[in-house]
N, C-alpha and C positions, 0 to 999 in steps of 0.2 A: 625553458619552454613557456612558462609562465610570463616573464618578462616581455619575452617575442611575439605574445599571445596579446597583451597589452599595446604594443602598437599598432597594431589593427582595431583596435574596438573604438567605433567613432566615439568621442565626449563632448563634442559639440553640436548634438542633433537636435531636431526641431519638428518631431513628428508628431501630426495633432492628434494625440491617441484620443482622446474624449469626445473628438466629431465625431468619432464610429460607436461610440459607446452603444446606440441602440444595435448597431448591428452585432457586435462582442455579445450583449445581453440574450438577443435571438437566439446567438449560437450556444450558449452556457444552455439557457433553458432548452432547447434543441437536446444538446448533450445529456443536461439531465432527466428529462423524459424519456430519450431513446434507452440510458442506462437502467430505469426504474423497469422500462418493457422488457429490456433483456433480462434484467433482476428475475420478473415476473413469469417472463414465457421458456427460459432458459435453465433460470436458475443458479444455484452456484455448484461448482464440482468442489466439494468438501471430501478434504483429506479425512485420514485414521484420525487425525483431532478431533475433530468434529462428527465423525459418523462412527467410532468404532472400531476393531479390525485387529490386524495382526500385522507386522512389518518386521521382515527381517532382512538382515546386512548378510551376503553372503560372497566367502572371497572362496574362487578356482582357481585348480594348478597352473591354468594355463589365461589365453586372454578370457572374458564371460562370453559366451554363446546366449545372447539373451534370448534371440526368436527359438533356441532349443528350450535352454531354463522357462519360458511361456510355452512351451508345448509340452512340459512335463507336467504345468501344473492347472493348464485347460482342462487335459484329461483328468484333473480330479474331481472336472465340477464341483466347483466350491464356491462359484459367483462371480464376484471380480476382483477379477487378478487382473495386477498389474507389475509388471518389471522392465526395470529401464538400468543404464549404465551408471554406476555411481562412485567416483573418484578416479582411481587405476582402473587400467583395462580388465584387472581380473575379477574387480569388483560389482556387485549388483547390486540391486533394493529389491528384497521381493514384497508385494501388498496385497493384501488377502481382506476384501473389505466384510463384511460383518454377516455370519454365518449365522442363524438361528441353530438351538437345541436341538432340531425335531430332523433336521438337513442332519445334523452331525449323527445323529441316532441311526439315521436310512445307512450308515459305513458300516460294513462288517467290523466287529472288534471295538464298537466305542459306544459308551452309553454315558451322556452327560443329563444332571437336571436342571441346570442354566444355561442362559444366554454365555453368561462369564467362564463356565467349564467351556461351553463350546468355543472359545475362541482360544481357551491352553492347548485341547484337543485339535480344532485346526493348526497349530504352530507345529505339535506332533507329528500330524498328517505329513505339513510339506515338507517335513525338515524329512521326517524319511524317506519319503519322495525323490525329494532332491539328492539324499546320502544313496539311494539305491542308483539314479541314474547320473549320477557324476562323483564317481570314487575322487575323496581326498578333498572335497569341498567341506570348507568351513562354516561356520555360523559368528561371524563378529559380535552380532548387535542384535535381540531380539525383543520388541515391544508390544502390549498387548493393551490395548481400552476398550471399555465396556462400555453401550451405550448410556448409560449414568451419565459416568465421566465426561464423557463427550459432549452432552449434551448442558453440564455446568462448566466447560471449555466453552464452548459456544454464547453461553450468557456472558458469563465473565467477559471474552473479548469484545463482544459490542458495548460493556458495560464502561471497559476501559477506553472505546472511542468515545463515547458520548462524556462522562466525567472531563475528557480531555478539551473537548468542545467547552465543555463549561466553564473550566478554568482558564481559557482562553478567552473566553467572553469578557469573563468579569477581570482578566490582566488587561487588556485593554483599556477596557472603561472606567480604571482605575488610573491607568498611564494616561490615556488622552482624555477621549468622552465619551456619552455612549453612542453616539453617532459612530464615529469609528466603530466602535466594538460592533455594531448593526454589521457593518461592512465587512469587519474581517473574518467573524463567524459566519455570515454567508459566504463567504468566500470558502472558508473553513469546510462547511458541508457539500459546499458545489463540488472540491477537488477528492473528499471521500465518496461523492455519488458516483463518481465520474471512475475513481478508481473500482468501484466496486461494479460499475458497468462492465469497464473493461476486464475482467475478472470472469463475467456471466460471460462475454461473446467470447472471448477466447478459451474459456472453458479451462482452464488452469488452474493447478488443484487450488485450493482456499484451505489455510490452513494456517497454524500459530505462527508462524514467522511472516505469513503474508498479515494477520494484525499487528506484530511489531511493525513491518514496512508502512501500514497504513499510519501509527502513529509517528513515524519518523516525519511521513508526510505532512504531516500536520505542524509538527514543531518547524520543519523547513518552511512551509509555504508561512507559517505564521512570521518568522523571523523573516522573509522576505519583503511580506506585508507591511510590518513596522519600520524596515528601514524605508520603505517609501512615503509611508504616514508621517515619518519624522520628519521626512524632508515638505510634505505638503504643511505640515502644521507652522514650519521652520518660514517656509514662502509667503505664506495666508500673514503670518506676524510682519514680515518685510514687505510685501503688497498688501494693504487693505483695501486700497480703492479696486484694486485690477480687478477684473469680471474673474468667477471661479472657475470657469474653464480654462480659460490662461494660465491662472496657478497650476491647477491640477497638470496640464500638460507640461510645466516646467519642470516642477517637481520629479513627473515620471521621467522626464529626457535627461534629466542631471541625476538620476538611479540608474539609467540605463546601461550605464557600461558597466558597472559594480553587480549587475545583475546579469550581463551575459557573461563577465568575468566568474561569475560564482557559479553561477550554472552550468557552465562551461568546464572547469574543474571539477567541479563535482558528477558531474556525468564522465569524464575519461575514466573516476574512482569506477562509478558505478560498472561500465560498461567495463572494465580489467578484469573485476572482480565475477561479473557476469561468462566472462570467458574460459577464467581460470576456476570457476566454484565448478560448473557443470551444469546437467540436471540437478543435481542437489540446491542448488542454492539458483533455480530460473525464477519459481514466482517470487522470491523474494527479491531477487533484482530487477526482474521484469518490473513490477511494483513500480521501486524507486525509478526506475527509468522515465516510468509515466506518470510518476509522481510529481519529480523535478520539471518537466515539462508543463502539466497540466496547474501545477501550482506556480511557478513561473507564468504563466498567463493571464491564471487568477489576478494575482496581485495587480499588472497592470490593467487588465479587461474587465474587471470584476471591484473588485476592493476600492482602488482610487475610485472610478466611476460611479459610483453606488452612492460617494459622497455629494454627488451633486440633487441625491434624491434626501436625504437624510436630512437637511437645513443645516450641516454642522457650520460651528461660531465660526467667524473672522477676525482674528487677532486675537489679542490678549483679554482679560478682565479687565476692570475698572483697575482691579489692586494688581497688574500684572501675570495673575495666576490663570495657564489655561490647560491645566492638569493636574490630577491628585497630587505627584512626584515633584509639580515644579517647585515647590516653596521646601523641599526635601535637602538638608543639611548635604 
């Protein structure tokens, strides 16, 4: 499929991506303010990671009745509840998001003094809930955070995107220069605003596998970036007189097909794996989806183009060296 895939993908193109570069720019910052406002006026739907709660796997005899399983556990007024299909048919996720003490206290028969008793006590609640109105239901899987927890989940994951930004900065500007490095960590921030916009309008849960997908994003769009940096830096050495907008558009049109070639494959993964995970595994594919996309764009709309604002060198050094790595055994 792959091979078949490769005679279609033009490699002799010639498309002046850098005349539009103002308009590419428009649209990024477009993008990332519309995504800031969503951020803002929306916000994000954070999962049990992040907020707390109680979450249990539950497999029936038979297929899951979910609009029954959410009508057993509305009537407990408990807050929000959520249940969706999860792997097999007879399987569910039920989610109980973060109950206070003082809510668990108003139930006949339960007296807790924390937040942290009250969410062992809510798992109590539903699970006999659910044992009373569907004989012969299991309980696979049942998880509990407090908001503590949650809440140094929540640090930690923005901790591990920004550390990632960073080291990303400084690979760079040790590989090429810091001009580059300018370019691919904005580029770098613009495709995590952009996913994390998409995140607020669509309203999908946010949660620890959507920051792993977010740093996936980052190492993808960064390794995309670089193969096209290599090739401009590769150009700029064999044209020095040529205007840099000429290079820069050659550079991107001789990446081009290696870029819809990889993105291309890498999306049929995403979107299989999208089909066959389920609910279980949507934001975290959704993610990559919009990730591989949105950073695929970066690289050519963003990252090359940014270089013409930068002043980055033309050619080599006086002693040939026009990178930390190049004089590297």
């Amino acid at each position: 499929m792959t091979i078949a895939l490769v005679r279609f993908i033009p490699t002799d193109t010639d498309i002046p991506f850098i005349r539009h570069r103002m308009a590419a720019f428009g649209a990024s910052v477009a993008l990332m303010l519309g995504s800031l406002g969503a951020l803002s006026g929306l916000g994000l739907n954070f999962g049990i990671d992040f907020l707390g709660g109680a979450a249990i796997e539950v497999k029936t005899e038979g297929p899951a009745d979910i609009g029954a399983l959410r009508a057993v556990l509305i009537d407990l007024e408990l807050g929000d509840v959520q249940v969706q299909g999860f792997g097999a048919e007879d399987e569910a996720l039920v989610r109980v998001g973060q109950v206070s003490a003082e809510h668990v206290n108003e139930i006949e028969g339960y007296a807790v003094n924390d937040d942290a008793e009250a969410q062992q006590a809510v798992r109590q609640i539903v699970s006999a809930a659910l044992q009373e109105a569907f004989p012969g239901i299991t309980f696979r899987r049942t998880e509990t955070l407090s908001p503590q927890v949650s809440g140094e989940l929540r640090v930690k994951g923005a901790t591990a995107v920004g550390v990632a930004l960073l080291l990303m900065l400084l690979y760079i500007w040790f590989r090429f220069e810091w001009q580059y490095s300018v370019g691919a960590v904005l580029a770098l921030i613009h495709d995590v605003i952009a996913t994390v916009g998409f995140f607020a309008v669509t309203q999908l849960e946010f949660n620890l596998p959507t920051i792993a997908a977010i740093l996936t994003i980052v190492g993808y769009s960064m390794n995309d970036t670089v193969v096209v940096y290599d090739r401009i830096r590769e150009k700029f050495r064999k044209y020095k007189t040529k205007p840099t907008e000429d290079v820069l558009n050659m550079a991107i049109n001789k990446t081009l097909s290696r870029t819809i070639l990889t993105s291309g494959t890498t999306l049929v993964a995403i979107v299989a794996m999208a089909v066959i995970g389920g609910p279980a595994l949507e934001g975290f594919t959704l993610a990559l989806i919009w990730g591989v996309a949105i950073g695929t764009y970066s690289s050519i709309f963003v990252a090359a183009p940014l270089l013409t604002l930068t002043g980055v060198k033309r050619g080599a050094d006086e002693d040939g060296d026009s990178g930390f790595f190049d004089n590297a055994p």
